[in-house]
C-alpha positions in Angstrom: -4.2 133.1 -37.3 -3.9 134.3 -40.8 -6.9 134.8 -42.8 -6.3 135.8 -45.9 -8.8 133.7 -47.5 -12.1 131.8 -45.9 -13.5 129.3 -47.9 -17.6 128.9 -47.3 -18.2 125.0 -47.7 -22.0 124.0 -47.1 -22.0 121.7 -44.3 -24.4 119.0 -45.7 -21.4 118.7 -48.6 -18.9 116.7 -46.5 -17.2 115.7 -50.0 -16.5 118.5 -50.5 -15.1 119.0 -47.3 -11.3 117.4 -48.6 -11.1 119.0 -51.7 -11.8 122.5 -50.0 -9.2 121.6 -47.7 -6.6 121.1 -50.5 -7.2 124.8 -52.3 -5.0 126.6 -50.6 -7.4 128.7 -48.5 -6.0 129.9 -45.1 -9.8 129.0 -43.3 -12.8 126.7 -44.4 -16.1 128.2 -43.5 -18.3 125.1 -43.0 -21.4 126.8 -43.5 -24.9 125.7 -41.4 -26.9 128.8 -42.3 -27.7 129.9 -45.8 -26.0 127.2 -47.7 -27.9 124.6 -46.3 -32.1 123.7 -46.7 -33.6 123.8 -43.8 -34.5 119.8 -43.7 -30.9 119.0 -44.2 -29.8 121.0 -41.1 -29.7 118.1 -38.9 -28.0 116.0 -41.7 -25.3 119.4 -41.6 -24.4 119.7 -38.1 -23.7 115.8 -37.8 -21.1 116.0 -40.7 -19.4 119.2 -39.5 -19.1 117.8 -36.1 -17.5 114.5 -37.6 -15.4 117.0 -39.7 -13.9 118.7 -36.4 -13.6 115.5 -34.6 -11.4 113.8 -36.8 -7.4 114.4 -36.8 -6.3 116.7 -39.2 -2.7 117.3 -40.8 -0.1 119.9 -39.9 -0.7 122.9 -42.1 -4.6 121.6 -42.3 -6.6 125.1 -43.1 -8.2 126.5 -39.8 -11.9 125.8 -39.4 -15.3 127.8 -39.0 -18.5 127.3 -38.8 -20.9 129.5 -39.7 -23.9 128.9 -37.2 -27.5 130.4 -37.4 -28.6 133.6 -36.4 -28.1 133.6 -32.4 -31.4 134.9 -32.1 -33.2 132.3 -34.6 -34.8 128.5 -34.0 -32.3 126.6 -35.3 -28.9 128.5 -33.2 -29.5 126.0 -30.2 -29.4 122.6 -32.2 -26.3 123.9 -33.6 -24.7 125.2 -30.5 -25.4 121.7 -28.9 -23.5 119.8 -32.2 -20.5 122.3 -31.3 -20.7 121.8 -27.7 -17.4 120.4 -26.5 -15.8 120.7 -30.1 -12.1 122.0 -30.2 -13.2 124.9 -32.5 -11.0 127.3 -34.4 -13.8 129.6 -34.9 -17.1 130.4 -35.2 -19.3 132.7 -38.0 -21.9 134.7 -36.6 -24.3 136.0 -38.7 -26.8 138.7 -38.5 -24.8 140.2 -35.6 -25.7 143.1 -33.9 -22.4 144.5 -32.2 -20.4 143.3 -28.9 -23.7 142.2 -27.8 -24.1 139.4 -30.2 -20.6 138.2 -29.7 -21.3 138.0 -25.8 -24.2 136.1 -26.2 -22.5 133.9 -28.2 -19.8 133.1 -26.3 -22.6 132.8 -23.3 -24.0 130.0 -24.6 -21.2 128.2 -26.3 -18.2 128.3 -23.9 -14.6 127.2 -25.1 -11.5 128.8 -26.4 -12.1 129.9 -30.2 -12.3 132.9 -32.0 -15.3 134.4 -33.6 -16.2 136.1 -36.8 -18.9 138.2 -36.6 -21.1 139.4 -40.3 -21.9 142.7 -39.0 -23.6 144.3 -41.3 -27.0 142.1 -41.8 -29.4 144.0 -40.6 -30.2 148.1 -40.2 -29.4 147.7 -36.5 -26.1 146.0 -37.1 -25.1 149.0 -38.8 -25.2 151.3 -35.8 -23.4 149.1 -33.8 -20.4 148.6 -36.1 -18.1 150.7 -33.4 -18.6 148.3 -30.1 -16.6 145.7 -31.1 -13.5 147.1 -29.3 -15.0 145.6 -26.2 -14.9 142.0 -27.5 -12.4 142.0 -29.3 -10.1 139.5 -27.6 -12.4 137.3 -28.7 -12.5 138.1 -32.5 -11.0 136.9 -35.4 -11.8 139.6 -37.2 -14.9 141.8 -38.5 -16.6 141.3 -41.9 -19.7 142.2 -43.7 -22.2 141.0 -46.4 -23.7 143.4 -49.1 -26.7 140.4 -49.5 -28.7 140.1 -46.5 -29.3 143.9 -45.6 -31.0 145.2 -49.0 -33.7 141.8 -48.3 -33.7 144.0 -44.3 -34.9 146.7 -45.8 -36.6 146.5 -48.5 -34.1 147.8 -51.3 -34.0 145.8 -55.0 -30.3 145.9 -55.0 -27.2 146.9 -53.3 -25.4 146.9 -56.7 -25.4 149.6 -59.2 -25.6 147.6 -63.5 -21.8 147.9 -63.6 -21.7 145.8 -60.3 -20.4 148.3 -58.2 -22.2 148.8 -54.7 -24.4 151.7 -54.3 -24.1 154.7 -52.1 -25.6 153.2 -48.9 -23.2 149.8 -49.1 -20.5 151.8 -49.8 -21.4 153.6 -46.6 -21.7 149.9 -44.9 -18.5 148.5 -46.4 -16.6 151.5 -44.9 -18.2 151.5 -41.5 -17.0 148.2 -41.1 -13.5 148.4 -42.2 -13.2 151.6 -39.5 -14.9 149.6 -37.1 -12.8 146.7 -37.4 -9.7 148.4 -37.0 -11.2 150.7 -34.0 -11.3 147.4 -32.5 -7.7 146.6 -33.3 -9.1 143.5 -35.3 -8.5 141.9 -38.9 -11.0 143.4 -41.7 -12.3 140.9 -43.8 -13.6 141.6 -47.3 -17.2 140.2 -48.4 -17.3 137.7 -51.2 -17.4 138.4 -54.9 -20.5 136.6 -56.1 -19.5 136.3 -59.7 -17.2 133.1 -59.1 -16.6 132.5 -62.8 -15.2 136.6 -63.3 -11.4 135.9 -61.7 -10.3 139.3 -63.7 -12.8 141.2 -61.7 -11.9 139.1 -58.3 -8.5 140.1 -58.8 -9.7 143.9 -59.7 -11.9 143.9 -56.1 -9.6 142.4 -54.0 -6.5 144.7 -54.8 -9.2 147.4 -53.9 -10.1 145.4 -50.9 -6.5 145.5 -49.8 -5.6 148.9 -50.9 -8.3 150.1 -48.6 -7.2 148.3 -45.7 -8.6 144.8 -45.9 -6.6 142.3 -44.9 -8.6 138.9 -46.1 -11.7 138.0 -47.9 -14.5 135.8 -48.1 -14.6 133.0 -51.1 -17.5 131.2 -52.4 -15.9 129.2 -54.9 -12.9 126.9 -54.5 -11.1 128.6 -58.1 -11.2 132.2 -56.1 -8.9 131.2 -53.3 -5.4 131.4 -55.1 -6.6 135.2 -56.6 -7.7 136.0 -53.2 -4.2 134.6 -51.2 -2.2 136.4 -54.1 -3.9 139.8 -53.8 -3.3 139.9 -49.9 0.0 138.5 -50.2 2.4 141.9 -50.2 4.8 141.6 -53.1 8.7 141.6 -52.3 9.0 144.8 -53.8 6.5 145.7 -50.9 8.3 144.0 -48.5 11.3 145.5 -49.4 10.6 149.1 -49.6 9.0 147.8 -45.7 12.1 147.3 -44.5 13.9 150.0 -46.3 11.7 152.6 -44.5 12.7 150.8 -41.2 15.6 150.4 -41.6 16.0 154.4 -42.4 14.1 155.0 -39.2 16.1 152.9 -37.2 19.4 154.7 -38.7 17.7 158.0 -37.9 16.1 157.8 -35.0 15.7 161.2 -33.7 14.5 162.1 -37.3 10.9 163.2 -37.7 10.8 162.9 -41.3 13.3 161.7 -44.2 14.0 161.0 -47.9 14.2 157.4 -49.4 14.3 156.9 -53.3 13.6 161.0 -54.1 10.2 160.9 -51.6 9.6 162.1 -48.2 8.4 159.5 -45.5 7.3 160.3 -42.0 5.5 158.8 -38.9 3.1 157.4 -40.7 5.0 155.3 -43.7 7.0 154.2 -40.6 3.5 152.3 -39.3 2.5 151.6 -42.9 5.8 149.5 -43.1 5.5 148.2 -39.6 1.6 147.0 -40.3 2.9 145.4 -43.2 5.9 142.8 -42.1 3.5 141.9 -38.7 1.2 140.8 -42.1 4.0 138.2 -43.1 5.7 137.6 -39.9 
């Protein structure tokens, strides 16, 4: 499944549902947590449920949901509106390590993958290394910079110039190791400023450069700068293959020269990595 860009749509929006479709976005998240009053919840789950029911077209983004905390009142009403559902995946939020993922898939059997937000709370933080043992059941790992300060009582997880402070930058990287301990996709949080596609553009290329391979979107005009900024360039993809291809001409070498610079072992994987992106 490629996830370069998830969508959140708020479940009790199901106009919106089409349009969010249409964007370009490799997943919708249809969302019955946050983005969704708590009186409207029932209102939500019906819609979504229609949503997955109905046939959709070849090419159609895959679809989430993002469901309640597992631990909270409202996680078995929507459970029982997903029961039986032919689910691309599922959004956990407020997870707390493998744990969470097992409950989950406990109490909602079926074949679909699941995204945990693993960085909610100060417990979810010291269980950001476990997912290895769940991991065939992942679509990923991601993290939110929104719902942990609230946890614990900070003001902010943002420095003035909008940058993260030193314990989210902590929690950002914790994740991304995590996730790839695991051997599982690293998804980037969302950039709340939706109107601010310069400084999208500016986070996601670091998002990627550090080894994210998708991102969360909150706004339908984000999706295109997200998909281009974790979409390798053919320069990329060419140099890829160059350093394979040297490799594969050389195999017994340890290390060689390609355009004046040394490559090794590692470029070798780096290139590898990348085509298995695309292919």
């Amino acid at each position: 499944m490629k996830l370069r860009s998830l969508l959140f749509v708020p479940g009790d929006r199901p106009e919106r549902f089409p349009k969010a479709a249409a964007t370009g976005a490799d997943a919708l998240i249809l969302d019955l947590e946050d983005a969704v009053a708590p009186d409207r919840k029932p209102e939500a789950r019906a819609a979504v449920r229609a949503w997955i029911e109905a046939p959709r077209e070849n090419g159609a983004p895959a679809i989430f949901v993002r469901i309640n905390p597992i631990d909270s009142d409202e996680v078995a009403a929507d459970l029982e509106a997903l029961a039986g559902l032919s689910l691309d995946g599922i959004v956990l939020p407020k997870a707390e390590g493998a744990s969470s993922v097992a409950t989950l898939t406990n109490r909602l059997p079926g074949d679909y993958a699941i995204l945990p937000v693993a960085s909610e709370t100060a417990a979810a933080v010291f269980q950001l290394g476990t997912f290895g043992s769940v991991a065939g059941r992942l679509a990923g790992v991601t993290w939110g910079a929104e719902d942990l300060p609230a946890a614990i009582g900070a003001t902010s997880a943002r420095e003035e110039d909008g940058s993260y402070t030193d314990p989210y930058r902590v929690v950002r990287a914790l994740t991304l190791f995590g996730a790839h301990a695991a051997g599982v996709p690293a998804i980037e949080t969302v950039f709340p400023d939706f109107r601010n596609l310069d400084g999208l553009a500016a986070y996601a290329a670091r998002g990627r450069r550090d080894g994210f391979t998708g991102m969360l979107a909150i706004h339908p005009t984000q999706v295109a700068v997200i998909n281009q900024a974790f979409t390798p360039s053919e320069a990329e993809l060419a140099h890829a293959r160059a350093v394979i291809a040297a490799f594969e001409a050389n195999p017994g070498a340890g290390a060689l020269q390609l355009d004046g610079k040394m490559i090794d072992a590692p470029h070798l994987k780096s290139a590898r990595r990348l085509l298995a992106l695309v292919e």
